[in-house]
Backbone of each chain as nested JSON, in Angstrom:
{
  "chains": [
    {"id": "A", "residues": [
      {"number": 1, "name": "UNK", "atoms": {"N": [0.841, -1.207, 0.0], "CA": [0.0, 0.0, 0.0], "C": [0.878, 1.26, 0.0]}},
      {"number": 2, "name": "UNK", "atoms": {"N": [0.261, 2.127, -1.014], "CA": [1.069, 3.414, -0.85], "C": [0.32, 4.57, -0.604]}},
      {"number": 3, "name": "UNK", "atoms": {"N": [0.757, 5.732, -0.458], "CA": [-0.111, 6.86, -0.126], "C": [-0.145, 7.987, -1.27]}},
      {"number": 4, "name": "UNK", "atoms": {"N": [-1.009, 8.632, -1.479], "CA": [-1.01, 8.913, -2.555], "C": [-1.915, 10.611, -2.261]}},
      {"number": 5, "name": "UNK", "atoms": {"N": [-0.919, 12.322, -2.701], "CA": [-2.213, 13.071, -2.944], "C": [-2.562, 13.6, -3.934]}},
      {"number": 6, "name": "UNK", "atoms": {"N": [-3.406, 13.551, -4.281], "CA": [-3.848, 14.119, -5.6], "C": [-4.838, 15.518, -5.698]}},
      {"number": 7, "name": "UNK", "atoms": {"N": [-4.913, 16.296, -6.795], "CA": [-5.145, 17.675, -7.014], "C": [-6.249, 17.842, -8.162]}},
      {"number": 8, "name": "UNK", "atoms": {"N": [-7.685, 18.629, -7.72], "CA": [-8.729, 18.57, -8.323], "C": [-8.797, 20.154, -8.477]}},
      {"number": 9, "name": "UNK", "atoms": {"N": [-8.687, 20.633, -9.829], "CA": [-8.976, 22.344, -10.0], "C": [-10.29, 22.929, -10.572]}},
      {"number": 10, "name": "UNK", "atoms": {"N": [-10.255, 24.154, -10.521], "CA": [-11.87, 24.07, -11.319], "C": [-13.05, 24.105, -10.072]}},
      {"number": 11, "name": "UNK", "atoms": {"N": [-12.852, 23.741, -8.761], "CA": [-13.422, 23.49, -7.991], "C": [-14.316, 24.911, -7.263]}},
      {"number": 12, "name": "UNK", "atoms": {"N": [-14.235, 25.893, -8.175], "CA": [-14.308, 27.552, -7.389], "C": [-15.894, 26.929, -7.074]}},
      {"number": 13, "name": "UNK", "atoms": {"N": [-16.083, 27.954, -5.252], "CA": [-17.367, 28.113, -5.086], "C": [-17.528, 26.429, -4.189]}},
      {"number": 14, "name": "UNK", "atoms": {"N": [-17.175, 25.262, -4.409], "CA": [-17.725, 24.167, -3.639], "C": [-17.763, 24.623, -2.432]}},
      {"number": 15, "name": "UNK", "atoms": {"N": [-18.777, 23.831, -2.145], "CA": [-19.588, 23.849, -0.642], "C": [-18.938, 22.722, 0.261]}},
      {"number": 16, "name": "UNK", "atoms": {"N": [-19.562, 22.854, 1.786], "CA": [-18.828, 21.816, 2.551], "C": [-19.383, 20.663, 1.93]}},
      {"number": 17, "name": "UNK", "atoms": {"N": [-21.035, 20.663, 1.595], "CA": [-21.801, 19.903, 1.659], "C": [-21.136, 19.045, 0.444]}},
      {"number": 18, "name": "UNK", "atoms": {"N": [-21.103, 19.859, -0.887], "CA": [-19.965, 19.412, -1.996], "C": [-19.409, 18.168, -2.016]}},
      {"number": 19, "name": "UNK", "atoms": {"N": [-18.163, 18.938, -0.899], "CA": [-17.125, 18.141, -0.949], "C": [-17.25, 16.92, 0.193]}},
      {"number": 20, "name": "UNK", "atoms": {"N": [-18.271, 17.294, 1.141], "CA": [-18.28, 15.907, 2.187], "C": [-19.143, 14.622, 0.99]}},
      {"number": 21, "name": "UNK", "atoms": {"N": [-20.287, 15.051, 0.226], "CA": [-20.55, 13.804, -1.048], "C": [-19.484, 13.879, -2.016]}},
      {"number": 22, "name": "UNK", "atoms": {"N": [-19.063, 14.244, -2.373], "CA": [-17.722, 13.458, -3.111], "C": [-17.012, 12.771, -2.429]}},
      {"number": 23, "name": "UNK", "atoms": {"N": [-16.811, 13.142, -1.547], "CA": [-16.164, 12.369, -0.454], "C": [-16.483, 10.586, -0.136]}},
      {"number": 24, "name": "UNK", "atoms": {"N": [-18.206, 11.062, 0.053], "CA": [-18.96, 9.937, 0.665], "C": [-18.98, 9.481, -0.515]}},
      {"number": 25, "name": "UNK", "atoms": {"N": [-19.175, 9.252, -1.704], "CA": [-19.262, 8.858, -2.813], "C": [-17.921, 8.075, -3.152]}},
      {"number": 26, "name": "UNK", "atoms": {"N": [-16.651, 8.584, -3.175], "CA": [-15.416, 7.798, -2.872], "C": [-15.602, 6.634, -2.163]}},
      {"number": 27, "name": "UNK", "atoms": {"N": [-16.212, 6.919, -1.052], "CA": [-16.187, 5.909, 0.206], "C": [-16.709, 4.988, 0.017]}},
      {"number": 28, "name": "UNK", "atoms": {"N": [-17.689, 5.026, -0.675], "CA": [-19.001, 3.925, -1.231], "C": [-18.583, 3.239, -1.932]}},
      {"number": 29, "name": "UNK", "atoms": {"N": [-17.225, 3.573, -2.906], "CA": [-16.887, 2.411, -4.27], "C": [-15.552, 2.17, -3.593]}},
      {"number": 30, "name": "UNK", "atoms": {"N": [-14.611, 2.908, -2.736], "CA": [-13.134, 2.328, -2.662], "C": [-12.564, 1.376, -2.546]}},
      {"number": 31, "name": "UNK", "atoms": {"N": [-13.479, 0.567, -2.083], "CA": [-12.981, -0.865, -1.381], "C": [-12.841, -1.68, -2.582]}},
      {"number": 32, "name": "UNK", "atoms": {"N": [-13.682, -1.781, -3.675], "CA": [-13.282, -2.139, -4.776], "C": [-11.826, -2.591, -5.856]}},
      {"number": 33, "name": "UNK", "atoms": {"N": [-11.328, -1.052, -5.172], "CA": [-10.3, -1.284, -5.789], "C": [-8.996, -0.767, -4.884]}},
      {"number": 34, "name": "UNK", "atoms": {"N": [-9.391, -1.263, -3.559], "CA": [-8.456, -1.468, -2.32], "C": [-7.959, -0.097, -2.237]}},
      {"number": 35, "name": "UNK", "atoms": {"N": [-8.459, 0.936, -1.931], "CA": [-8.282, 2.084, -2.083], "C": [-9.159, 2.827, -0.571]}},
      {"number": 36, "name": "UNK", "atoms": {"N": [-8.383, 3.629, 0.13], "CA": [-9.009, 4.315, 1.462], "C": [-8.562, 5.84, 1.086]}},
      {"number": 37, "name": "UNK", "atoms": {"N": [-9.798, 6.522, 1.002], "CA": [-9.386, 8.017, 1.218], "C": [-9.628, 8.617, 2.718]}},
      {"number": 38, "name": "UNK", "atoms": {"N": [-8.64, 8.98, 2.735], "CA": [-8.176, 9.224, 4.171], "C": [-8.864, 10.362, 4.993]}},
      {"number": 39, "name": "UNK", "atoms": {"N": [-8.416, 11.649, 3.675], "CA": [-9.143, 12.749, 4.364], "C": [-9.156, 14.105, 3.124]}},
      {"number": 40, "name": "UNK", "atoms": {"N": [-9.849, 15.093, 2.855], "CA": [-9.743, 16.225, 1.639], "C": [-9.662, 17.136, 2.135]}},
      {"number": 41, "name": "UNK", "atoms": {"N": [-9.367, 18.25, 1.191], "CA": [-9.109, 19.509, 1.743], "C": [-9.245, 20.468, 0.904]}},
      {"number": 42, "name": "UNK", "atoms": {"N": [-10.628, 21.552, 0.899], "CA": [-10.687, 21.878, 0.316], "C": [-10.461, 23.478, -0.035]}},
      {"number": 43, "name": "UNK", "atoms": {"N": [-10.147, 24.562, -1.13], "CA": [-10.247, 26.109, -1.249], "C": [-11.206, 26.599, -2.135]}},
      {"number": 44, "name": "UNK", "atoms": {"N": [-12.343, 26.742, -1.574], "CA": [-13.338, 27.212, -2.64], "C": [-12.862, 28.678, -3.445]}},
      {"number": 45, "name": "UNK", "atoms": {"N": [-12.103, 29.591, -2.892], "CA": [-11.824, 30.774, -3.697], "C": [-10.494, 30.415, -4.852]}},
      {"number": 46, "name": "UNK", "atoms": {"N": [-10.367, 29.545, -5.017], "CA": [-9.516, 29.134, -5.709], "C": [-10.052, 27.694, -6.55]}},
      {"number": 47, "name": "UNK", "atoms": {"N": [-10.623, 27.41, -5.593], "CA": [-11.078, 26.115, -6.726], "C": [-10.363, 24.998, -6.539]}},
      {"number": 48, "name": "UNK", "atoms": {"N": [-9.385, 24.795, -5.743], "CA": [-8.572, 23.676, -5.289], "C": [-9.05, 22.492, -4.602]}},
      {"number": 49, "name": "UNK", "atoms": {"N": [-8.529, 21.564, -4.839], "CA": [-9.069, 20.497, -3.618], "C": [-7.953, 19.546, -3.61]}},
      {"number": 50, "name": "UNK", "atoms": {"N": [-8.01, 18.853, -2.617], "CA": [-6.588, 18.018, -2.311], "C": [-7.058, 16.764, -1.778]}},
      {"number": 51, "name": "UNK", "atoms": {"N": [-6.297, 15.721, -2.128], "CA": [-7.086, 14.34, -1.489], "C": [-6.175, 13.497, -1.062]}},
      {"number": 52, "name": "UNK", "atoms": {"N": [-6.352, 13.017, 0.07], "CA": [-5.399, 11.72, 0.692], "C": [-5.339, 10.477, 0.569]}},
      {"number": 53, "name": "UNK", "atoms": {"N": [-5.184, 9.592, 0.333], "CA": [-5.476, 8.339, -0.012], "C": [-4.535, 7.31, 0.538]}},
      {"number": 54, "name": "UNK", "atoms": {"N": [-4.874, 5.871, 0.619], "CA": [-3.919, 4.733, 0.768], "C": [-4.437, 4.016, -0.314]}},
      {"number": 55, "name": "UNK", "atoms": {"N": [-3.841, 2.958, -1.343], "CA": [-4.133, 2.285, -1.986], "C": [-2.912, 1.385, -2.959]}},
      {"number": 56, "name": "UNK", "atoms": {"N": [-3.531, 0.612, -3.801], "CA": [-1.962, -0.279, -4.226], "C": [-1.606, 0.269, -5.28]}},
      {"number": 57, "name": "UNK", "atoms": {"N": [-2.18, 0.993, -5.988], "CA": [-1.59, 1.625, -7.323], "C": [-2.251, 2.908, -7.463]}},
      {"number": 58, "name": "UNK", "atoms": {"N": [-1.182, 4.04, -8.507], "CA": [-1.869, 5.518, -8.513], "C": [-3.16, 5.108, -9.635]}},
      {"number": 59, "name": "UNK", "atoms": {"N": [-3.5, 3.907, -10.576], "CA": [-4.228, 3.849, -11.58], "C": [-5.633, 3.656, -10.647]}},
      {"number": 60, "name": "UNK", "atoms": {"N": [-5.512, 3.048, -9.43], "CA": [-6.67, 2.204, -8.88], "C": [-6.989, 3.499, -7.894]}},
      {"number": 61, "name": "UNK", "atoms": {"N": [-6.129, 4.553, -7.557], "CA": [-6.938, 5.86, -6.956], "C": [-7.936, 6.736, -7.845]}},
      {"number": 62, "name": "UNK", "atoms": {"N": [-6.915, 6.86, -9.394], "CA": [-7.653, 7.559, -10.045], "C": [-8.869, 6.729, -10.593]}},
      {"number": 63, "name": "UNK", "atoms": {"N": [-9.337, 5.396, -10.495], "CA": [-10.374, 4.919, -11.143], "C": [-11.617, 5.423, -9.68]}},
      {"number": 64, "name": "UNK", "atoms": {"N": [-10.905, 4.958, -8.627], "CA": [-11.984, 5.541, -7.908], "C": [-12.389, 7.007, -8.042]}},
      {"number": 65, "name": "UNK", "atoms": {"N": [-11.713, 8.083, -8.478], "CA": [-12.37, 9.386, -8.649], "C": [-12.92, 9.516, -9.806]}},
      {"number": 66, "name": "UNK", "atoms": {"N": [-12.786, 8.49, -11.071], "CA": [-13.152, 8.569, -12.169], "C": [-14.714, 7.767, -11.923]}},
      {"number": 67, "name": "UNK", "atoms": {"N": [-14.603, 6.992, -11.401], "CA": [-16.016, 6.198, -11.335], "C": [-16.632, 7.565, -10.663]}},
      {"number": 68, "name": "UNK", "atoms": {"N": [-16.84, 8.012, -9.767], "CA": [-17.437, 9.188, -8.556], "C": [-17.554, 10.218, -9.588]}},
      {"number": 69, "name": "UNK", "atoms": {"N": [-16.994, 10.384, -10.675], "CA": [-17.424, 11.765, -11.44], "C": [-16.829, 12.646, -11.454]}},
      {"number": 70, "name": "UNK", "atoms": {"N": [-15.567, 12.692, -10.442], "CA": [-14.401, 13.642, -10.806], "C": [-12.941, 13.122, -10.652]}},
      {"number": 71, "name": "UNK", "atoms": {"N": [-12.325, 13.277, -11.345], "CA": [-11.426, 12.228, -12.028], "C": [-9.941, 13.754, -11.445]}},
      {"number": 72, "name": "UNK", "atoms": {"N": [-9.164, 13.214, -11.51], "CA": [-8.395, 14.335, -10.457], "C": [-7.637, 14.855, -12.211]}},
      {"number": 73, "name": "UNK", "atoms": {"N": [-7.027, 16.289, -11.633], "CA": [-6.311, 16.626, -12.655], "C": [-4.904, 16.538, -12.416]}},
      {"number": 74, "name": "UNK", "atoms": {"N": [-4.174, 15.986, -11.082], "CA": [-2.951, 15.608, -10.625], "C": [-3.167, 14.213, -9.452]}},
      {"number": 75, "name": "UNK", "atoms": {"N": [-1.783, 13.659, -9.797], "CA": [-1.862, 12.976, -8.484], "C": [-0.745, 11.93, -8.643]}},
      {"number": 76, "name": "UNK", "atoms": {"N": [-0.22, 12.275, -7.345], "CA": [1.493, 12.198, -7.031], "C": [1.572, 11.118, -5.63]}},
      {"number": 77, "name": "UNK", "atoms": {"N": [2.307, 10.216, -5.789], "CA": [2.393, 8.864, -5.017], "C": [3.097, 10.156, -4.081]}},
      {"number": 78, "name": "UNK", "atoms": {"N": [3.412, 9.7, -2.651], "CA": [3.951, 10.671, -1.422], "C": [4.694, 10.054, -0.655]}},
      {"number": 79, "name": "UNK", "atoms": {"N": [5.732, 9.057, -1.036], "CA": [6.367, 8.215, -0.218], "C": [7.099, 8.472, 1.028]}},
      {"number": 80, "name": "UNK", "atoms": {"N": [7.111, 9.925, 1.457], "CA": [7.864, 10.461, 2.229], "C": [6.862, 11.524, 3.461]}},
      {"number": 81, "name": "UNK", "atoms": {"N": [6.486, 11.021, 4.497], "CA": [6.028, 11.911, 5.677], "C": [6.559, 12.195, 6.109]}},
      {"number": 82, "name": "UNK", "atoms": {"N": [6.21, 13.27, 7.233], "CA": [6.687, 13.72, 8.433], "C": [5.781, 14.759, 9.118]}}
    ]},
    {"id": "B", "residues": [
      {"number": 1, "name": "UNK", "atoms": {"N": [-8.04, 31.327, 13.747], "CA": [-6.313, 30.563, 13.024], "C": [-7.364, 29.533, 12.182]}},
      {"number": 2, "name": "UNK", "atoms": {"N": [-6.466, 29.647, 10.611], "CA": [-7.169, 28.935, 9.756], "C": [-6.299, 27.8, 9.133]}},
      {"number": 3, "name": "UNK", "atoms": {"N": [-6.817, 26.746, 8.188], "CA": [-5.837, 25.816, 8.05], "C": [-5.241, 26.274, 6.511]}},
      {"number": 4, "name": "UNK", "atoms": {"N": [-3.877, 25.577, 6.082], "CA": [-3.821, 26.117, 4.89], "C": [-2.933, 24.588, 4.209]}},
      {"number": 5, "name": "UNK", "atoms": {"N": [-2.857, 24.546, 3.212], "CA": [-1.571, 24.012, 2.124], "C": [-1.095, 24.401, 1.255]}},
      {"number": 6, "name": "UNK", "atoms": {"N": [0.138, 24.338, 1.258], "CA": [1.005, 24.769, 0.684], "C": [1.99, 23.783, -0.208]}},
      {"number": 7, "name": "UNK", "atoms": {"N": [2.424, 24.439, -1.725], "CA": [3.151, 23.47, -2.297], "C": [4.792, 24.035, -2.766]}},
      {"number": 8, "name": "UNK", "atoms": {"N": [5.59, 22.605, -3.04], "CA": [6.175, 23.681, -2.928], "C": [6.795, 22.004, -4.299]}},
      {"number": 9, "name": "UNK", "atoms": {"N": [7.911, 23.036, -5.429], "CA": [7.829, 22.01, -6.94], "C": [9.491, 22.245, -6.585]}},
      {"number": 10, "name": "UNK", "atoms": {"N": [9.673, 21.058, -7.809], "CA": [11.398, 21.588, -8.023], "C": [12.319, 20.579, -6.974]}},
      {"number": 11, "name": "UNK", "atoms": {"N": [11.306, 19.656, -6.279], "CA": [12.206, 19.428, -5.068], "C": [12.506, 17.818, -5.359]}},
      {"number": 12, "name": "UNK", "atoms": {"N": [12.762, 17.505, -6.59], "CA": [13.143, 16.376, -7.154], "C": [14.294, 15.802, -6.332]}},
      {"number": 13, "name": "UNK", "atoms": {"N": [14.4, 14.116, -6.204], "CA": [15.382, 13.756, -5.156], "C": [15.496, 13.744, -3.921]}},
      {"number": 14, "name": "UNK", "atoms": {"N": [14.581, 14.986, -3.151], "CA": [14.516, 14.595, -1.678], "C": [14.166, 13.44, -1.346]}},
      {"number": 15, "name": "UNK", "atoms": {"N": [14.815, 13.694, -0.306], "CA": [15.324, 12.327, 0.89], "C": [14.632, 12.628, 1.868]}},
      {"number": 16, "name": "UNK", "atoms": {"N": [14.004, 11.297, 3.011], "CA": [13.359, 11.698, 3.87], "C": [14.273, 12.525, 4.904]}},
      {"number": 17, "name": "UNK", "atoms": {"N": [15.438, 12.732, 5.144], "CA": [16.039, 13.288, 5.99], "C": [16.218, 14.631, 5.862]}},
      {"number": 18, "name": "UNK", "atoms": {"N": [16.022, 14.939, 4.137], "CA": [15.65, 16.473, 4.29], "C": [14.897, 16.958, 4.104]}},
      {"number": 19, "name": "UNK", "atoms": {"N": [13.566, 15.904, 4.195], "CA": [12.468, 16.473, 4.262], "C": [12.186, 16.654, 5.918]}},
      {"number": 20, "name": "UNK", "atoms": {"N": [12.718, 16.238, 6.484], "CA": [12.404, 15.823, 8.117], "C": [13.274, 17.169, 8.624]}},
      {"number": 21, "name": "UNK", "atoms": {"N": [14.313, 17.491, 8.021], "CA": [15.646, 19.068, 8.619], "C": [14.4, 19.981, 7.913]}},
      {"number": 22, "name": "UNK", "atoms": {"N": [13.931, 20.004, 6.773], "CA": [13.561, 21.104, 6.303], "C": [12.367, 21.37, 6.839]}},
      {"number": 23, "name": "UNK", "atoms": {"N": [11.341, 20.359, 7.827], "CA": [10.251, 20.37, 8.725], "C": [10.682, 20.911, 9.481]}},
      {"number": 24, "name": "UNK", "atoms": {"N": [11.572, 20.451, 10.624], "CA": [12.197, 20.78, 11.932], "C": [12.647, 22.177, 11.933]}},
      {"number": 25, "name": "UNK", "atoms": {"N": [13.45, 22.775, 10.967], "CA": [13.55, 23.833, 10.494], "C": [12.103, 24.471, 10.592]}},
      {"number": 26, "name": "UNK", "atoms": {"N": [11.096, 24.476, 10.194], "CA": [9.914, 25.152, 9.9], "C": [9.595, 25.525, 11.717]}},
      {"number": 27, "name": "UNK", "atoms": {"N": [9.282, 24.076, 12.233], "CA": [9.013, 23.702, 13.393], "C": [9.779, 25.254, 14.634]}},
      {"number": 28, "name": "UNK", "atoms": {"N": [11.046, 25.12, 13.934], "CA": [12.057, 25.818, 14.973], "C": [11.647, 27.064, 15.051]}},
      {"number": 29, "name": "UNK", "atoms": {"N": [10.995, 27.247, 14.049], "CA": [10.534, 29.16, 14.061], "C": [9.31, 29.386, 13.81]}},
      {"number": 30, "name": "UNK", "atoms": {"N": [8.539, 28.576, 13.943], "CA": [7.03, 29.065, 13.309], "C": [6.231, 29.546, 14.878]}},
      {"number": 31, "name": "UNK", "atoms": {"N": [6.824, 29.353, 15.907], "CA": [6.117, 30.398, 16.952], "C": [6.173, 31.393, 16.425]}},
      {"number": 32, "name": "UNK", "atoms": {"N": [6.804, 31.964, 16.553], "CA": [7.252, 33.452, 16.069], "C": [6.275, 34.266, 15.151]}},
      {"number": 33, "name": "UNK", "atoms": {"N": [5.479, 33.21, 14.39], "CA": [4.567, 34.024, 13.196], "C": [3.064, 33.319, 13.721]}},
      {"number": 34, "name": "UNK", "atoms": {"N": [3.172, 32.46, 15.122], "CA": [2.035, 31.647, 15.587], "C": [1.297, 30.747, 14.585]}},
      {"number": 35, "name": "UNK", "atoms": {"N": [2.072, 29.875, 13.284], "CA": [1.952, 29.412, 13.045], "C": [2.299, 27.845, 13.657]}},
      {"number": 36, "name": "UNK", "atoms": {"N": [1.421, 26.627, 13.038], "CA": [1.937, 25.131, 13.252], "C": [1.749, 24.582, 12.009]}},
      {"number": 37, "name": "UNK", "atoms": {"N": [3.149, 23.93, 11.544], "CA": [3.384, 23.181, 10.833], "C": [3.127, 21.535, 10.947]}},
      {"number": 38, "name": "UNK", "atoms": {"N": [1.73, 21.554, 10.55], "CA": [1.155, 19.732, 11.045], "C": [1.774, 18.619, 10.47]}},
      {"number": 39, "name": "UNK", "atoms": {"N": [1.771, 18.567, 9.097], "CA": [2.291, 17.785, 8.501], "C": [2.459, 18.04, 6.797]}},
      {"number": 40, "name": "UNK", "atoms": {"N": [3.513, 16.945, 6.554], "CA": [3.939, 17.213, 5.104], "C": [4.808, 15.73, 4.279]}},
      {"number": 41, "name": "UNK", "atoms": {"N": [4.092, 16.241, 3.023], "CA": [4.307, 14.71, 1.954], "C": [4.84, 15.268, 1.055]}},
      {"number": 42, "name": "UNK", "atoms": {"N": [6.075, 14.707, 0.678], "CA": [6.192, 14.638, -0.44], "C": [6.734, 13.322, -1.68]}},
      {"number": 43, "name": "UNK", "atoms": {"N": [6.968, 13.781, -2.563], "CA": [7.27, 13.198, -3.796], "C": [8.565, 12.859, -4.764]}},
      {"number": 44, "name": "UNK", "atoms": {"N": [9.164, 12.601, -4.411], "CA": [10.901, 12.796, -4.587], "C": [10.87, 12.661, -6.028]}},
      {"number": 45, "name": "UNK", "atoms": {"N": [9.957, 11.857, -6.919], "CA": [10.025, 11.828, -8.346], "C": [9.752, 12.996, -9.155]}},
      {"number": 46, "name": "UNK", "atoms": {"N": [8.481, 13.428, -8.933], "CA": [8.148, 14.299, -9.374], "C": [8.962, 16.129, -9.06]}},
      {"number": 47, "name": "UNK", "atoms": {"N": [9.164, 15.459, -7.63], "CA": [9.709, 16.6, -6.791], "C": [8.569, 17.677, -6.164]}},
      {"number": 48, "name": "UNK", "atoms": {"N": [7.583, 16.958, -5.356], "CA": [6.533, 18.055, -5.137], "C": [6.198, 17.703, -3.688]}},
      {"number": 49, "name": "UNK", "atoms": {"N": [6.265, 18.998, -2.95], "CA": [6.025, 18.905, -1.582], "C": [4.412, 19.058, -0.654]}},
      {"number": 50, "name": "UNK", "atoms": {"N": [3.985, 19.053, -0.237], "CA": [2.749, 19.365, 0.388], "C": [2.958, 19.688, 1.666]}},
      {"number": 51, "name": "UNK", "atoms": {"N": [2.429, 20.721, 2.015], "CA": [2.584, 20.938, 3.734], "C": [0.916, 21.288, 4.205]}},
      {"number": 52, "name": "UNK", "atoms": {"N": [0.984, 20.789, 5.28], "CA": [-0.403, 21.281, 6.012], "C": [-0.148, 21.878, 7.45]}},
      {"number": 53, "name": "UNK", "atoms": {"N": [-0.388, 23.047, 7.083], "CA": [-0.191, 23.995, 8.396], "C": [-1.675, 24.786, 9.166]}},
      {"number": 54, "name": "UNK", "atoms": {"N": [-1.361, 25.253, 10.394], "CA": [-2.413, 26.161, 10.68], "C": [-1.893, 27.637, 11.166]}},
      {"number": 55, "name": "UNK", "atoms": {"N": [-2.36, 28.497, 11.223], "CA": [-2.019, 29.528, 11.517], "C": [-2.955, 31.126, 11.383]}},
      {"number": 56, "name": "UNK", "atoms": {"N": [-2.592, 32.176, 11.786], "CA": [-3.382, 32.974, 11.504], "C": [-3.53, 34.14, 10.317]}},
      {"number": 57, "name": "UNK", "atoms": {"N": [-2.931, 33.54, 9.281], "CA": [-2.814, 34.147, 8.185], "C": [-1.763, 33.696, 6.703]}},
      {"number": 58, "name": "UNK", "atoms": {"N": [-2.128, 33.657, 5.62], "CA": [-1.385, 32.953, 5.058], "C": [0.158, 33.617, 4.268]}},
      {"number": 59, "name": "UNK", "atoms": {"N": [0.375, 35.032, 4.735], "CA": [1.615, 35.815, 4.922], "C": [2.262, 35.329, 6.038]}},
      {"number": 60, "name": "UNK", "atoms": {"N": [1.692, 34.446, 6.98], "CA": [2.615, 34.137, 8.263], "C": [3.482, 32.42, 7.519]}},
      {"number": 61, "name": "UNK", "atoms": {"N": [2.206, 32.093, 7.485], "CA": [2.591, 30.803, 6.809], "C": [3.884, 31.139, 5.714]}},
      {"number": 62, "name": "UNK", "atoms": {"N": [3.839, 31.813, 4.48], "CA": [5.0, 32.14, 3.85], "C": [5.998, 32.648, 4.425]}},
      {"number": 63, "name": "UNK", "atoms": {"N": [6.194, 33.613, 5.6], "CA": [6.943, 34.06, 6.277], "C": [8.144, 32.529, 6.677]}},
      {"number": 64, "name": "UNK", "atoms": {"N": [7.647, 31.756, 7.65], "CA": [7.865, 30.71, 8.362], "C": [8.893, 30.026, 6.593]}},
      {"number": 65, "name": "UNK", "atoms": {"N": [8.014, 29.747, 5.648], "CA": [8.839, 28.931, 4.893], "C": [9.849, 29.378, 4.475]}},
      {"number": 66, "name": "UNK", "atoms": {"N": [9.745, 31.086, 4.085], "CA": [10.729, 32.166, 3.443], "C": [11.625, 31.956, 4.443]}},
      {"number": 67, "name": "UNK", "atoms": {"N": [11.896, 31.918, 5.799], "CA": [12.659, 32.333, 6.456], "C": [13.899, 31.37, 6.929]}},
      {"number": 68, "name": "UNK", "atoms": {"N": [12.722, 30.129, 6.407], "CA": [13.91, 28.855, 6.731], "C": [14.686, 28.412, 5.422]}},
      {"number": 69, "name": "UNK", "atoms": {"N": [14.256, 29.141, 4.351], "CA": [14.81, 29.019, 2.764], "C": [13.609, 28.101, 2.253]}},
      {"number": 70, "name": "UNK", "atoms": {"N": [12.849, 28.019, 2.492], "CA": [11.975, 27.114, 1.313], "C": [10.879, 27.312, 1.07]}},
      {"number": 71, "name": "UNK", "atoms": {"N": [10.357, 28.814, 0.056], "CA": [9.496, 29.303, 0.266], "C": [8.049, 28.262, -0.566]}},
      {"number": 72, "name": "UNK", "atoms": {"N": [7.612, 28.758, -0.305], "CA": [6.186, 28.096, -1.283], "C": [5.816, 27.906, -2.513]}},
      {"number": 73, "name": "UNK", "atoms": {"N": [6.123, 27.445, -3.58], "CA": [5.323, 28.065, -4.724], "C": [4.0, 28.313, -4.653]}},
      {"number": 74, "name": "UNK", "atoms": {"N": [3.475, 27.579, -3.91], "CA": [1.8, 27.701, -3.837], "C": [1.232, 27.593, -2.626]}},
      {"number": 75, "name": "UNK", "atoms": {"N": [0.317, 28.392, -2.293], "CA": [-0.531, 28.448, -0.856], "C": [-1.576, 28.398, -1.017]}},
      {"number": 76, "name": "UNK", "atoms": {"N": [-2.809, 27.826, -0.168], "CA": [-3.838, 27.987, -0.204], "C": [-4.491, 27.787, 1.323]}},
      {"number": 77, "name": "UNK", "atoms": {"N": [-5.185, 28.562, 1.21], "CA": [-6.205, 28.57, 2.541], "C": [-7.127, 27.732, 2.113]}},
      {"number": 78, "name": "UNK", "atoms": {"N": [-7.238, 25.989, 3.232], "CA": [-8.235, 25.165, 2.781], "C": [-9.779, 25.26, 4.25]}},
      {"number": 79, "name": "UNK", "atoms": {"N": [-10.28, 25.706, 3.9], "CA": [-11.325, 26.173, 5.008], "C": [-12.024, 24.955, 5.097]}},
      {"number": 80, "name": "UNK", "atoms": {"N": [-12.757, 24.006, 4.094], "CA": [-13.143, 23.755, 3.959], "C": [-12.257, 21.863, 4.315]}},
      {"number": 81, "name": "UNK", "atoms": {"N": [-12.605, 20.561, 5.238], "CA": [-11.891, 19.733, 5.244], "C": [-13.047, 18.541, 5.437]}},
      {"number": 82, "name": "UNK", "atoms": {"N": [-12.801, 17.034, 5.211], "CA": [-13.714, 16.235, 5.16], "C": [-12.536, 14.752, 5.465]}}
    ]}
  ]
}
């Protein structure tokens, strides 16, 4: 399993409400494809959104945002915390 | 005090050890601007950093990175989290 965050633009104006169903919507298919989103983060005056994830491949994160209807426009494996 | 992320590109090759000095570094001075530096991922391939901080403004937040040498390319105030 790796960790993975990825970057959704375009997002100007989302609501909490928004982004907690996209969210929940993730949540509903991830297991599928062994995939946990962890936690998001979002900037409505900018349109940004940011997403956390654990899963076994970056193809099997982005299918889960692609199935959910928003399909990320970045997203970068993060092998390194602190 | 609001939450923010910040990115920061270019940082191809880091190692967790300087990603961990260049935290601690943050860590060492971010009273000073009453910021907290929570956590941060990055990407050694691509070279792309993520930080998640809180604080009371997002000139403090740049302050803190400017001051330890590693300024931001990108900030955002994420108000919004799930």
């Amino acid at each position: 399993m790796a960790t993975y965050m990825d970057v959704h633009r375009g997002m100007v104006g989302i609501t909490a409400e928004q982004l907690r169903e996209a969210h929940e919507a993730d949540l509903a298919v991830e297991k599928d494809e062994g995939v946990h989103f962890e936690k998001a983060w979002a900037d409505p005056e900018s349109g940004t959104v940011y997403c956390l994830s654990h899963g076994p491949s970056k193809e099997a994160v982005e299918r889960v945002h692609a199935r959910t209807g928003h399909a990320a426009d970045e997203i970068h494996e993060v092998p390194l915390t602190v």
